[in-house]
KOLKEMI-523042 format. One line per 8 residues: for each residue z, y, x of C-alpha. Coordinates in pm, 1 decimal. Each point is the difference from the previous one (the first is absolute). Layout:
Z/Y/X ~ ...
REM end
This chain:
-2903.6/-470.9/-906.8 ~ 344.9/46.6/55.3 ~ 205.7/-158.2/231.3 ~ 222.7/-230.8/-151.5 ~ 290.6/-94.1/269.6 ~ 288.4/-292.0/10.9 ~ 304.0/72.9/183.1 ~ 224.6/-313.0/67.4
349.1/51.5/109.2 ~ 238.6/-274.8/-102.5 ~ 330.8/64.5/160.7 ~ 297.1/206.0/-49.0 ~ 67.9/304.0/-184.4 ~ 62.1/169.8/355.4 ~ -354.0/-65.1/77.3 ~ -167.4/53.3/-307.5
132.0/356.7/-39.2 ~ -187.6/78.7/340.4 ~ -261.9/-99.3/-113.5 ~ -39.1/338.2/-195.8 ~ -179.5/196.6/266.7 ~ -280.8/-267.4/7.6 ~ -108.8/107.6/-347.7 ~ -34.1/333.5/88.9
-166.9/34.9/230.4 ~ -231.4/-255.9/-193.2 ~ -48.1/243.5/-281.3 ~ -29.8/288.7/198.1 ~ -302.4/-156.3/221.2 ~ -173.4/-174.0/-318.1 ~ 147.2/178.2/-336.9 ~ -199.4/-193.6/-219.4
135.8/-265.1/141.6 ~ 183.2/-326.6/-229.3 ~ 313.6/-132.6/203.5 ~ 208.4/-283.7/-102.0 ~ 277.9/-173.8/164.1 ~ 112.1/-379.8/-24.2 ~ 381.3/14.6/-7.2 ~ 287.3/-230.5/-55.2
77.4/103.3/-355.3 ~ 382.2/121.6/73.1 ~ -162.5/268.4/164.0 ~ -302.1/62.2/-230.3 ~ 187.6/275.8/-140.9 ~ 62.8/190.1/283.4 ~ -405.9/-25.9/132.3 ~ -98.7/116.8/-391.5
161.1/306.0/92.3 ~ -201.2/110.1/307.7 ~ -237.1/293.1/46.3 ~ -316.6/-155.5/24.3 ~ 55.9/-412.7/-140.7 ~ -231.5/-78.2/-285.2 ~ 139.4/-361.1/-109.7 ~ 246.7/-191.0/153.6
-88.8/-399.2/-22.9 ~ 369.4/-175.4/-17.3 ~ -32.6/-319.6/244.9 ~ 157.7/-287.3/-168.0 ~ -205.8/-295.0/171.2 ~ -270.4/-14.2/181.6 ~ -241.2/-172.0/-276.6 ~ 40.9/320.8/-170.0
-37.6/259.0/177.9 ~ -316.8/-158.6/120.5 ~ -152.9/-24.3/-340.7 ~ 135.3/375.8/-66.8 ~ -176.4/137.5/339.2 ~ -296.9/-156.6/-18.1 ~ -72.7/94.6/-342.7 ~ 32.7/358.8/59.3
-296.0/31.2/259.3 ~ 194.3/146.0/319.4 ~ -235.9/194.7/264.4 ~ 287.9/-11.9/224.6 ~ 336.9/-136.7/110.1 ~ 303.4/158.3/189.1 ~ 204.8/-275.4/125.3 ~ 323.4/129.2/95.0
203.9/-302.5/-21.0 ~ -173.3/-162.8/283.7 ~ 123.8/-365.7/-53.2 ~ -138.2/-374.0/-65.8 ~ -6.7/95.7/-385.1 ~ -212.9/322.5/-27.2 ~ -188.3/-178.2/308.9 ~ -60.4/-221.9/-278.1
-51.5/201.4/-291.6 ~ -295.5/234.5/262.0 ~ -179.1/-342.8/36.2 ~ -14.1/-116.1/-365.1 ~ -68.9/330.0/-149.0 ~ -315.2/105.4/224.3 ~ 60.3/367.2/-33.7 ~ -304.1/151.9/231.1
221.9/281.9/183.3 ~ 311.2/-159.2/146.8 ~ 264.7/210.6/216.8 ~ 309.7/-207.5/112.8 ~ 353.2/201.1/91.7 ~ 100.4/-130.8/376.9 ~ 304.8/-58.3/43.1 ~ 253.3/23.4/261.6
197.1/-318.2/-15.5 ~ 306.9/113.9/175.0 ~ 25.7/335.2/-184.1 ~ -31.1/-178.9/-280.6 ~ 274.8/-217.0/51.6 ~ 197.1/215.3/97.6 ~ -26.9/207.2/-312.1 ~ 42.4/-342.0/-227.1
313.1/-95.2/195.0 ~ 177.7/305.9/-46.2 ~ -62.2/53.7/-330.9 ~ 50.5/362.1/-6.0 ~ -266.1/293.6/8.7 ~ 19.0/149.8/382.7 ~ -263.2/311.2/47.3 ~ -192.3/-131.8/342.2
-20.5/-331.8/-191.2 ~ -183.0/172.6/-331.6 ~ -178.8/227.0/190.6 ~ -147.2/-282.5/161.3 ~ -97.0/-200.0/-292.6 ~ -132.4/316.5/-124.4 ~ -216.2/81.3/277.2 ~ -120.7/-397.9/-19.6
-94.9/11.5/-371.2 ~ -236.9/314.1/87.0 ~ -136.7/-174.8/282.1 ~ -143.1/-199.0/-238.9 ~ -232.3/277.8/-149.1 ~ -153.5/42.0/310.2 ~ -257.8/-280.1/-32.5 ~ -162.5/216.7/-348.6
19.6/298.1/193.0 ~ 277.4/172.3/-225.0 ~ 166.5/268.4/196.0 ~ 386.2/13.0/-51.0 ~ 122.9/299.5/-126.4 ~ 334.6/-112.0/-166.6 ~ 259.6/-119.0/226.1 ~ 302.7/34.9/-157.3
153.1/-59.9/-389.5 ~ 130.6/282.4/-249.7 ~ 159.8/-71.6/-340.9 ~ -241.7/-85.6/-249.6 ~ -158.4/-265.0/221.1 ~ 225.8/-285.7/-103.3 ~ 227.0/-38.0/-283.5 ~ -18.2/-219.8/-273.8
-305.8/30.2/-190.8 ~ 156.5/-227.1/-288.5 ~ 272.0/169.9/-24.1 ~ 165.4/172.7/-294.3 ~ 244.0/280.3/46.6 ~ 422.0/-91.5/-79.9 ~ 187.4/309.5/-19.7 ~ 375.2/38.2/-58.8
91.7/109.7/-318.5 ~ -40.6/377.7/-105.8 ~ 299.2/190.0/201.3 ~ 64.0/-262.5/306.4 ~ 273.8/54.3/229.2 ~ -207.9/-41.7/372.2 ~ 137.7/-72.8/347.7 ~ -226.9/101.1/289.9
167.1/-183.7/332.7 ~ -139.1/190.6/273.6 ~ 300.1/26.2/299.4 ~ -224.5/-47.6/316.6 ~ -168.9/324.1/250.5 ~ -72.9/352.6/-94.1 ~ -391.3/-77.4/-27.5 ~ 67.2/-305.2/-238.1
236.0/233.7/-217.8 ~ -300.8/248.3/-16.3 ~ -279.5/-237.5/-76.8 ~ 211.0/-108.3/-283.0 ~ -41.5/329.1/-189.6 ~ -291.1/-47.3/-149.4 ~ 138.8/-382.4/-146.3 ~ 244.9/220.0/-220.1
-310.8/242.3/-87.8 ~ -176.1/-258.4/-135.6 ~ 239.3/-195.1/-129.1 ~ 102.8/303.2/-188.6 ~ -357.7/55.0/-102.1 ~ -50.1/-407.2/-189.7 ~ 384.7/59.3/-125.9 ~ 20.6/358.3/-103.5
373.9/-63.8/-169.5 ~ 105.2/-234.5/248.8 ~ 342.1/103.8/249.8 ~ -76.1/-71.8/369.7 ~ 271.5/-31.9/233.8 ~ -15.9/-15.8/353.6 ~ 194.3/-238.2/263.0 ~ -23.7/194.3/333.9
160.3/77.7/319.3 ~ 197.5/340.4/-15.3 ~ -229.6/118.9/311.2 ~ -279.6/-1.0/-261.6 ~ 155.1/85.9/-328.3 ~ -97.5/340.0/38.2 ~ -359.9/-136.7/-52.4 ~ 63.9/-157.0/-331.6
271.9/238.6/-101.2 ~ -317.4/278.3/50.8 ~ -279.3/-238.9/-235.2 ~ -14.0/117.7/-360.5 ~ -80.5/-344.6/-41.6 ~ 311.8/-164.4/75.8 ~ 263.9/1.0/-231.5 ~ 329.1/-93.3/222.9
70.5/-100.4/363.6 ~ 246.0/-277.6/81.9 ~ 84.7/1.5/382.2 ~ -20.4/-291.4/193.2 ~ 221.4/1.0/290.6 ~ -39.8/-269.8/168.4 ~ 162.9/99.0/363.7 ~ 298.6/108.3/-217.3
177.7/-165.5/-341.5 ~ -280.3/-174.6/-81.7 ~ -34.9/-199.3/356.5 ~ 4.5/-342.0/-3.4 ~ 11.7/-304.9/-281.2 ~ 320.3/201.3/-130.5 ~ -166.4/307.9/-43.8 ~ -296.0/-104.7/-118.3
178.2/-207.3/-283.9 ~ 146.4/366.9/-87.3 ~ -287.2/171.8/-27.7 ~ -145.8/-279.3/-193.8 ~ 288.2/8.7/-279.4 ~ -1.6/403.9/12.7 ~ -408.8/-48.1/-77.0 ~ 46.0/-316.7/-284.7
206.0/256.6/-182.9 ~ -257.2/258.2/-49.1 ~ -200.5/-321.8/-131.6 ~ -351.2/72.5/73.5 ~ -301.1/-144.5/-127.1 ~ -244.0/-32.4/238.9 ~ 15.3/20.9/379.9 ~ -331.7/124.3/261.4
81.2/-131.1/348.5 ~ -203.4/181.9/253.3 ~ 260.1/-122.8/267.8 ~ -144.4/-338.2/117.9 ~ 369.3/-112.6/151.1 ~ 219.3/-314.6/-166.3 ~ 269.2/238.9/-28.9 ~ -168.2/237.9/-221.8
-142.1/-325.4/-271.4 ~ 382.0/-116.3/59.0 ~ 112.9/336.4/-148.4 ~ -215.6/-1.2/-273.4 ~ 84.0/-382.0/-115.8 ~ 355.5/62.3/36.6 ~ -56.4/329.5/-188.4 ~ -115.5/-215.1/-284.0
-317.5/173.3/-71.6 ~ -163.6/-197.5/-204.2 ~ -357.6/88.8/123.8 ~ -33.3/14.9/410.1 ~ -344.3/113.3/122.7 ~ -64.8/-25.3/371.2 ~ -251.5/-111.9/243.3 ~ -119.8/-339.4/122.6
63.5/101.1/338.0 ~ 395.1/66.6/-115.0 ~ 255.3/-242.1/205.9 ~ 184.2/-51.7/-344.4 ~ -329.4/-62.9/-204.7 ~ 165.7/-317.2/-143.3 ~ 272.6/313.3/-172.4 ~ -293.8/154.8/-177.8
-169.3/-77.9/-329.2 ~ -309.8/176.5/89.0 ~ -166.1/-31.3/351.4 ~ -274.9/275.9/69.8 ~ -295.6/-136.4/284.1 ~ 70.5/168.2/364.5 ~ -217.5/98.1/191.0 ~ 19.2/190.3/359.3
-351.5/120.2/-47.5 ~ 69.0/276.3/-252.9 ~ 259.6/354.9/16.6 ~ 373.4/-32.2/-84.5 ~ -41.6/228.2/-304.0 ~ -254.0/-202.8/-129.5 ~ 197.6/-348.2/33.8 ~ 299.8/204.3/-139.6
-223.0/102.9/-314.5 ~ -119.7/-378.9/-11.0 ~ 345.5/-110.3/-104.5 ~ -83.1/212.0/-318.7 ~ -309.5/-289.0/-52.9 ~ 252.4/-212.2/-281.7 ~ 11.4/309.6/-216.2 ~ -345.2/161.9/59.8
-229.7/-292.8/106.2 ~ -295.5/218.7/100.3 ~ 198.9/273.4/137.4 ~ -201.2/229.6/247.0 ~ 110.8/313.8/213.1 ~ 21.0/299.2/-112.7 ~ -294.8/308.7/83.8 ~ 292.6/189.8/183.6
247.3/-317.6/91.0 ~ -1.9/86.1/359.2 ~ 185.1/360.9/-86.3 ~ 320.0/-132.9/-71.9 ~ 329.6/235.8/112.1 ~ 74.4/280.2/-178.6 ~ 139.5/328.2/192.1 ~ 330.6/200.9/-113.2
-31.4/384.5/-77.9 ~ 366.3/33.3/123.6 ~ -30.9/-169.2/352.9 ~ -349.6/131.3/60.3 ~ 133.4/408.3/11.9 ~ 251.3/-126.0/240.1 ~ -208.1/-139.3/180.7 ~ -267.7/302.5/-5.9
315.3/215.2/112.9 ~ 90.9/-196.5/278.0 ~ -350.7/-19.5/121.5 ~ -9.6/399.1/-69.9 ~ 303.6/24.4/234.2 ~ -161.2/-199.3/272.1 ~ -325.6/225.8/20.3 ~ -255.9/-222.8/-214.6
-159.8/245.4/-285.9 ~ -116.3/-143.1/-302.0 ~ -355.3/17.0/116.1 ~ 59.3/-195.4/334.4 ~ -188.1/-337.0/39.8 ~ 343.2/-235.1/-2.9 ~ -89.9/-358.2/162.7 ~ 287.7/-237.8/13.7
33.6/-269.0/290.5 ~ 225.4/-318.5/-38.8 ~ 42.8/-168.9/268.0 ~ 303.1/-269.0/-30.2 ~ 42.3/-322.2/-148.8 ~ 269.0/-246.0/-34.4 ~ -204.9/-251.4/249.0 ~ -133.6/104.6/328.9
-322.6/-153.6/7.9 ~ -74.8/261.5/-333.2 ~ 22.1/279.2/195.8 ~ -284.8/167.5/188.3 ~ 83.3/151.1/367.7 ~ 232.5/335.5/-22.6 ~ -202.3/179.2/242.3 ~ -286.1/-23.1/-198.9
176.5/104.6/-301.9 ~ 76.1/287.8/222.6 ~ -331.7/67.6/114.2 ~ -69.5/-44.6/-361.4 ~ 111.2/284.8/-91.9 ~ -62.3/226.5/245.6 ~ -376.4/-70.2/-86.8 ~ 74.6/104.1/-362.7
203.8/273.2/97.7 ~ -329.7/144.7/171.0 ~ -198.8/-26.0/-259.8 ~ 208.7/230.8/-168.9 ~ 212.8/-247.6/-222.1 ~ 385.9/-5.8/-42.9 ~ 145.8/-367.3/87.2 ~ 326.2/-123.0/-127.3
187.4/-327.6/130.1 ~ 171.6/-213.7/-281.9 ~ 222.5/-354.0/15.1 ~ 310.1/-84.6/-42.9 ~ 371.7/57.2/183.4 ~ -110.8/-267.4/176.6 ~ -339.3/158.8/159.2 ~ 212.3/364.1/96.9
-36.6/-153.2/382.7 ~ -359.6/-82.5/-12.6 ~ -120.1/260.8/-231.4 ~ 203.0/281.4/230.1 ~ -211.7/-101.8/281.4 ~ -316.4/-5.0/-145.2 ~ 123.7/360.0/-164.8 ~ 55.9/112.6/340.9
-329.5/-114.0/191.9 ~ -218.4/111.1/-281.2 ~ 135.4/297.0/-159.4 ~ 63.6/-105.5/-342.5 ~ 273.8/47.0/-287.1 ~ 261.9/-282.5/39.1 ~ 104.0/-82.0/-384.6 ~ 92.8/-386.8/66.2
333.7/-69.0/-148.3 ~ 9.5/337.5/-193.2 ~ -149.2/-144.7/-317.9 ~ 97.4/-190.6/-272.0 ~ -283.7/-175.1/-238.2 ~ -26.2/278.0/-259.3 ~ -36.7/229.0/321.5 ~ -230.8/-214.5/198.6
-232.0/-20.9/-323.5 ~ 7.1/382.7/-53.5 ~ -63.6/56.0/404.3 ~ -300.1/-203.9/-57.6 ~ -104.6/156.3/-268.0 ~ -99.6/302.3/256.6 ~ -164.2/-213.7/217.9 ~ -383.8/-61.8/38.0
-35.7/-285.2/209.7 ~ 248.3/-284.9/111.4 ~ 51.8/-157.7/267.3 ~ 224.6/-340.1/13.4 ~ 28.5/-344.8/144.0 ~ 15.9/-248.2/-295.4 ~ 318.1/67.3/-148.9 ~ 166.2/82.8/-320.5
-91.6/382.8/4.8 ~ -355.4/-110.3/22.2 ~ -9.6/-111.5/-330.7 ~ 221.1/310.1/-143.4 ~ -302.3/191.9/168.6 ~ -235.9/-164.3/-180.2 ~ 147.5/-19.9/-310.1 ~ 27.0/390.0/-10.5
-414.1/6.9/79.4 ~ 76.5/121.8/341.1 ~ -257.7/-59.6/263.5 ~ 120.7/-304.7/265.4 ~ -116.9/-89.5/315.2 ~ 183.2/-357.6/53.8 ~ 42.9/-179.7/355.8 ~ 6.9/-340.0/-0.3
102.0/-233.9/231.4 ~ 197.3/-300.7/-57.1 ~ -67.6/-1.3/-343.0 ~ -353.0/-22.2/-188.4 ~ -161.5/106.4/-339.9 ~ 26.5/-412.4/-175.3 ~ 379.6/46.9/36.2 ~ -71.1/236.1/-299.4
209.0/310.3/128.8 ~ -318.4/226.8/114.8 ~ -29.1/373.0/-140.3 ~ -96.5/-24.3/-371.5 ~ -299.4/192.1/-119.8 ~ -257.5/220.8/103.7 ~ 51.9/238.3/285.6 ~ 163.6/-155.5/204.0
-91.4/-240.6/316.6 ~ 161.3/-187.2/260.0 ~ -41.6/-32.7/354.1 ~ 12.5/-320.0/152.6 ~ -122.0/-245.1/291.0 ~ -178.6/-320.6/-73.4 ~ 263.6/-232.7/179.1 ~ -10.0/-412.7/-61.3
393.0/6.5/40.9 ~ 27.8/219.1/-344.9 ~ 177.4/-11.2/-188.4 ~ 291.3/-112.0/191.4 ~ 236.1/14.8/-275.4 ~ 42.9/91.7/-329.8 ~ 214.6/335.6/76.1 ~ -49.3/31.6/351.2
281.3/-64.0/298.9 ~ 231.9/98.2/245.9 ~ -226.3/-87.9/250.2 ~ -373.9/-117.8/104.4 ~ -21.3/-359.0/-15.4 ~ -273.8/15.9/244.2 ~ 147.8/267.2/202.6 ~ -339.4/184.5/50.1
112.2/254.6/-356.8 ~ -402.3/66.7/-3.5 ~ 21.7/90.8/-365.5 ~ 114.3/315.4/79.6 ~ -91.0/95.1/318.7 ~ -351.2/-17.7/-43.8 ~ 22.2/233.5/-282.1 ~ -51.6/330.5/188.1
102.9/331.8/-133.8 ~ -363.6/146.0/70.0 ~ -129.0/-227.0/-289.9 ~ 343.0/74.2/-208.6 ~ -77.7/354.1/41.1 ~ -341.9/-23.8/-86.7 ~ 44.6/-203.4/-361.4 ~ 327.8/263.1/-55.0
-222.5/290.0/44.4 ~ -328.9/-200.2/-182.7 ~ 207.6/-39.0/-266.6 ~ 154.4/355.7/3.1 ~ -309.3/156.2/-39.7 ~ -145.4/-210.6/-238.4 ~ 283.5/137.7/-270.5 ~ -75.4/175.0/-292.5
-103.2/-279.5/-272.9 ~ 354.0/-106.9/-140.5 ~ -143.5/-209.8/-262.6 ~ -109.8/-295.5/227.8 ~ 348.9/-54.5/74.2 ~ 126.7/-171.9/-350.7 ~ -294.1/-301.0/52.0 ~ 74.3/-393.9/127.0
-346.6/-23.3/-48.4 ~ -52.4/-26.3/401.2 ~ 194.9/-101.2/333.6 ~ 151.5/241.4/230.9 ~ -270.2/72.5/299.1 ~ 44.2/-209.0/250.2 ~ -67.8/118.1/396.5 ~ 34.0/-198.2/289.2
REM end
């Protein structure tokens, strides 16, 4: 007989939506298996929609949802609520296989008192709820949550009318303007005749400008005439008069869901997480435990209720004929033929604690350049100091500052293999299919900023002090910067050349399907 499992989890939408990974793993270990979950009915929705849940069994009173349980014949119950009331519901049901979630009181209060999702905190919970699974020997194979696992199951789909005017507010970093592609992709794909404009900084309107998917780009210059409460009340006017329909807020700051009111567009779609969620009319779950370009594509959930990514969603960035024979010249007139090996090394970040030692970058690429491959530097004006010394020491092509984004995406283009701290051209990589090898330190894969697809992997160190921070710093808060420094450029040269080799199969580039490899 199959196993017919309860799941009780009677607590906030926060927690229920990390619940997802519970169910499965459940499936995966026992697929015959029947799961369903007791849930405060608010959320009963949102738990309908999961990979994996059966039934959900709304709790409205204890009386209830006793008679509802016990009439179904349970083999086992998941408590992973952990209080006096599913202590009580586990004794008056008499379900034979019983596994009980422990939980860490002060985590847990801490996550209830601030009231907002932070990525050690869910991580934790996570890790807790799988704990669980080990007393039926189910082996945990799902950590982490992609889109599709929650969402409301109830939901039905309310679209603009045919021809909507759209705002996409998107002014933050580089790699936040990139994962935001593929929101206009789709959003062009479930509203074929709709006009998408984009609200952007004019570092990144190049990137939009570029998207056949975008119809306009408004620049938001916020350093400039549109600093302050003054300037922001000018862009809002300049935006109420193009009078736009709907607005997709990918930009979790107040000032962005302040825009968009005082815009008066009439539908605002953000996330739950947003510091102006009070401005918008329809608030999207967060959650740290999924990609960027997956929570962007959740804010598409309103008008496409079981929307799901795409086979090729993590090949994103389209490349320019025009900039890519400059940039095949230029490369010409430097000495690398067409048929050279071309792999590209970034090594600069706008925090410190991002970037991995210069010497090894060096060292880097004099290992490459041994095996035969051609290594080009690339950054910003910014990086000309750091990326001239590295150019120096290890023999390699210094192109930092000498590209703008149309270039940088052509130079890539060339390249098979890319090599980067987490930063913005990180994602540009990936969204082109090109090969990355990531180094982490500060920051960690549940911030939701890791390389996107398969191919790619990340170097890291298993360190209790990460994530530090949610971008990284100027400094090491515990002064010992161990992140980094025990990454060596032995095992950075190994995975580079690993993955070097290992070319020659571009189609498993264009999948989500799996994680980046991960090496320690």
């Amino acid at each position: 007989m199959a196993n017919n499992i309860l799941v009780i989890r009677l607590s906030s939408l926060g927690d229920v939506i990390l619940t997802a990974p519970v169910y499965k793993n459940l499936k995966a270990h026992w697929p015959d298996c029947r799961i369903s979950v007791l849930v405060k009915p608010a959320f009963a929705g949102i738990v309908a929609g999961m990979p994996g849940v059966d039934e959900v069994i709304p709790f409205t009173g204890l009386p209830g949802a006793l008679r509802r349980i016990r009439s179904r014949g349970f083999t086992h119950l998941l408590d992973l609520h952990g209080n006096f009331r599913s202590w009580l519901i586990r004794q008056l049901c008499a379900v034979p296989q019983v596994s009980v979630y422990r939980k860490d009181a002060l985590t847990r209060r801490l996550f209830v008192f601030l009231r907002l999702p932070f990525p050690t905190l869910e991580r934790h919970n996570v890790e807790r709820y799988l704990a669980a699974l080990d007393t039926w020997h189910v082996p945990v194979r799902e950590r982490w949550l992609n889109l599709g696992d929650y969402g409301d199951g109830r939901a039905t789909a309310s679209c603009p009318p045919s021809g909507a005017n759209v705002l996409i507010l998107q002014s933050a970093w580089l790699g936040d303007s990139l994962l935001t592609l593929p929101l206009a992709r789709d959003l062009k794909s479930i509203l074929p005749d709709c006009r998408v404009t984009v609200l952007t900084l004019p570092k990144s309107a190049a990137l939009f400008t570029d998207s056949p998917h975008v119809d306009e780009v408004v620049l938001d210059d916020k350093r400039g005439i549109h600093r302050g409460l003054r300037g922001t009340w000018r862009l809002a006017q300049d935006l109420r008069r193009r009078k736009f329909d709907l607005a997709l807020i990918p930009h979790r700051s107040l000032r962005s869901a302040i825009l968009a009111r005082l815009s008066d567009i009439p539908r605002r779609i953000g996330s739950a997480a947003s510091a102006g969620r009070w401005l918008l009319t329809d608030a999207v779950p967060f959650t740290w435990l999924m990609h960027d370009l997956e929570r962007n594509l959740a804010l598409l959930q309103p008008l496409k209720p079981d929307i799901r990514p795409r086979p090729d969603e993590s090949v994103f960035v389209t490349r320019d004929d025009k900039a890519t024979q400059t940039i095949d010249m230029r490369l010409r007139d430097e000495g690398v033929a067409l048929q050279d090996r071309l792999v590209g090394l970034h090594p600069g970040s706008v925090w410190a604690t991002k970037r991995w030692l210069p010497e090894r970058f060096a060292a880097l690429a004099l290992g490459l350049r041994a095996e035969g491959l051609r290594v080009v530097l690339v950054g910003g004006k910014g990086d000309r100091e750091l990326c001239g010394r590295i150019a120096r020491d290890g023999g390699a092509l210094d192109w930092s500052g000498r590209t703008d984004l149309m270039e940088l995406k052509a130079l890539m283009g060339r390249m098979v293999l890319f090599v980067t701290n987490d930063s913005g051209p990180m994602h540009m990589a990936t969204g082109m299919g090109v090969p990355a090898l990531a180094l982490f330190g500060p920051t960690t894969r549940e911030l939701g900023f890791f390389p996107y697809g398969t191919g790619h992997r990340v170097v890291e160190k298993d360190l209790s002090c990460r994530p530090c921070s949610l971008h990284g710093t100027k400094t090491c808060p515990a002064g010992h910067f161990l992140c980094m420094r025990l990454i060596t450029t032995e095992e950075v040269l190994a995975n580079a050349l690993e993955m070097v080799a290992g070319q020659g199969q571009p189609s498993s580039r264009g999948s989500r399907s799996s994680l980046p490899e991960r090496t320690r």
